[in-house]
N, C-alpha and C positions, 0 to 999 in steps of 0.2 A: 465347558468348552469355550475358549478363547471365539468371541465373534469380530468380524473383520469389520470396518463401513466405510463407506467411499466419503472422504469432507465434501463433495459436494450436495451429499445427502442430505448434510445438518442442516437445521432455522437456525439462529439467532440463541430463540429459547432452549433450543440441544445444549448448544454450546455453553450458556450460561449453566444450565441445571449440570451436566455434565461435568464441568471443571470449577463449579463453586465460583462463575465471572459474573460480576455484577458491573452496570455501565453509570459512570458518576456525573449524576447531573448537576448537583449543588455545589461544587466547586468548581468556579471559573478560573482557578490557579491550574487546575491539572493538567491542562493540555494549554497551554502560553505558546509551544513551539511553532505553532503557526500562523501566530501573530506576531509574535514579537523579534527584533532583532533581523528584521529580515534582508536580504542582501539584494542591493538594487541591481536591476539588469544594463546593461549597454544597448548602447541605438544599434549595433549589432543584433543583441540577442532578441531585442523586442523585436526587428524586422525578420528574422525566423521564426520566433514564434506567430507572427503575423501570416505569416507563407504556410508553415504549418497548420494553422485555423482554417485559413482559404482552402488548401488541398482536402481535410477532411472533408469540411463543409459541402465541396465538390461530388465527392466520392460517397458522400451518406445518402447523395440520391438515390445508391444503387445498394443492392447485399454487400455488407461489409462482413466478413467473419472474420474471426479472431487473428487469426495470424495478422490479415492486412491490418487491423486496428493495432498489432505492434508494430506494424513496417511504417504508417504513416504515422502516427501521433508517440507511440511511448518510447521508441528506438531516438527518434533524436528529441524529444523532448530530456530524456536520460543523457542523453552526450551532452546536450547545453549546461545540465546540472551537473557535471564532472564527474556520473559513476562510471564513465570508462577511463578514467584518469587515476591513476597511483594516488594513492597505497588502494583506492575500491577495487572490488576485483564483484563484476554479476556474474553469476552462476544462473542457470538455466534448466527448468525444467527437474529441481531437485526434490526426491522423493520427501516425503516425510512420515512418520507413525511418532503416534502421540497413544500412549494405553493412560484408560479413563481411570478414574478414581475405583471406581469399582471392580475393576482387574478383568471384567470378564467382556469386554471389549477395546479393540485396538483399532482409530480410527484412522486411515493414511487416505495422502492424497500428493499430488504432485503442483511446485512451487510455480508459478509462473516465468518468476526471475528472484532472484536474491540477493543484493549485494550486500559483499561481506567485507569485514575490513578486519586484518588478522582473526578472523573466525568472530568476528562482534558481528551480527546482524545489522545493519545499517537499518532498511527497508525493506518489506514485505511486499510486492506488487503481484494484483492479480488482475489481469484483463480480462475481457469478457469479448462478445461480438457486439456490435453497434445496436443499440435498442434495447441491448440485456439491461433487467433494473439491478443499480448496484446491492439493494436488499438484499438482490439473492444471491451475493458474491460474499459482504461485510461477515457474515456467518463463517465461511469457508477460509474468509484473510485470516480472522482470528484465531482458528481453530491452527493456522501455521505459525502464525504469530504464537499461541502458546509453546510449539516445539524449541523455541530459543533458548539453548542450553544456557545464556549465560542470560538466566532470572535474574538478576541483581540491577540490571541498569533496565532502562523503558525500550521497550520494542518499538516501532512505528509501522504501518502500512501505509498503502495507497491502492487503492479498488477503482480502476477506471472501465466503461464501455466504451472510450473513444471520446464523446463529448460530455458525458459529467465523471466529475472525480472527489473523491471524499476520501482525508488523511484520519488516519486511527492510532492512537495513543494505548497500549497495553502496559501498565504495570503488574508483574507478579509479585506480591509480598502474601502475609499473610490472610489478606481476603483481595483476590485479584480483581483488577478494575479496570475496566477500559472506557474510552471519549472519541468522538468523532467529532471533528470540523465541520466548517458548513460544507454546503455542497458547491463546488463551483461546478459551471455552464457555458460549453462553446458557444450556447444560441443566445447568451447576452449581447450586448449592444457594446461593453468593450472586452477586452480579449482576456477573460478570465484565465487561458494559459499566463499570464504574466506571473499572476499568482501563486500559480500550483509549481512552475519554475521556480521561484523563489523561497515557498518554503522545499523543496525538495532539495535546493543550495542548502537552506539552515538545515537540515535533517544533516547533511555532509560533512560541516562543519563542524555539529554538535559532535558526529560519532570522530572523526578527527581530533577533536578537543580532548576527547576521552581516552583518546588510546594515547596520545601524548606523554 
């Protein structure tokens, strides 16, 4: 009998022993896309993302649950980066079932946001509520990040709780492998959104480049 499980069930280690994912430390080539190439921001976008910092910062005083942590930080953090601009198109809240290697369970879960670009996965984003440790989200990105029908090119994610955010690297080939970036932090001293804006611009271009 087919067993059902919720992805927010998995660790880490589920996930890896499950789908045969191991995470590549010894190559500093594998995940490049969030250092390199990155696209500079305008005195525009920096002073939104500055306003955006400040209103978080404001509001973490109090309960933030998930929704609000999209309404303040990933909703226009997402517009500045062009995935509500053509050809991207996010999707919302989209199911997903992935059945394991071992046939006798089928794990689903639902996406937070998806943008897609002619059906290529762009980015995987999962938020969480303000305080949630991204630990216990990185498990659950990748386990949707596996669902991407088209294995052939790299997946990407992004796992935020509102003030730390960490990008993820999924290749599927024959022994699949994924990389996380460092962690950036609203509660540094400069405004770490710059950053996480700019790669999530190269993340757009790249998938852009490829459908070309």
């Amino acid at each position: 009998m087919v067993q059902a499980l919720q992805a927010n069930e998995l660790t880490l280690s589920d996930v890896e022993d499950r789908f045969n994912l191991r995470q590549n430390f010894g190559d500093p080539t594998f995940f490049q896309e969030w250092q390199d190439s990155l696209p500079e921001l305008t005195p525009s976008e920096k002073q939104a993302l500055d306003r955006i910092r400040t209103e978080f910062l404001y509001l973490n005083k109090y309960p933030m649950l998930e929704d609000l942590v999209k309404m303040v930080i990933l909703s226009p953090l997402l517009s500045l980066a062009g995935f509500y601009r053509p050809p991207l198109r996010p999707v919302l809240e989209k199911r997903v079932d992935v059945a394991i290697q071992d046939g006798e369970n089928t794990v689903y879960g639902r996406i937070d946001l998806l943008a897609l670009l002619r059906q290529i996965w762009v980015v995987v984003i999962e938020s969480k509520q303000a305080g949630f440790s991204l630990k216990d989200a990185t498990a659950q990105t990748l386990f949707y990040m596996m669902a991407n029908p088209k294995s052939e090119i790299p997946t990407f994610g992004l796992v935020t709780n509102g003030s730390h955010f960490i990008f993820i690297k999924l290749i599927q080939n024959n022994l699949p492998q994924y990389a996380f970036s460092s962690e950036f932090s609203l509660f540094r001293p400069e405004n770490e959104l710059y950053i996480v804006c700019r790669i999530l611009k190269r993340l757009a271009e790249l998938a852009i480049g490829r459908s070309a």
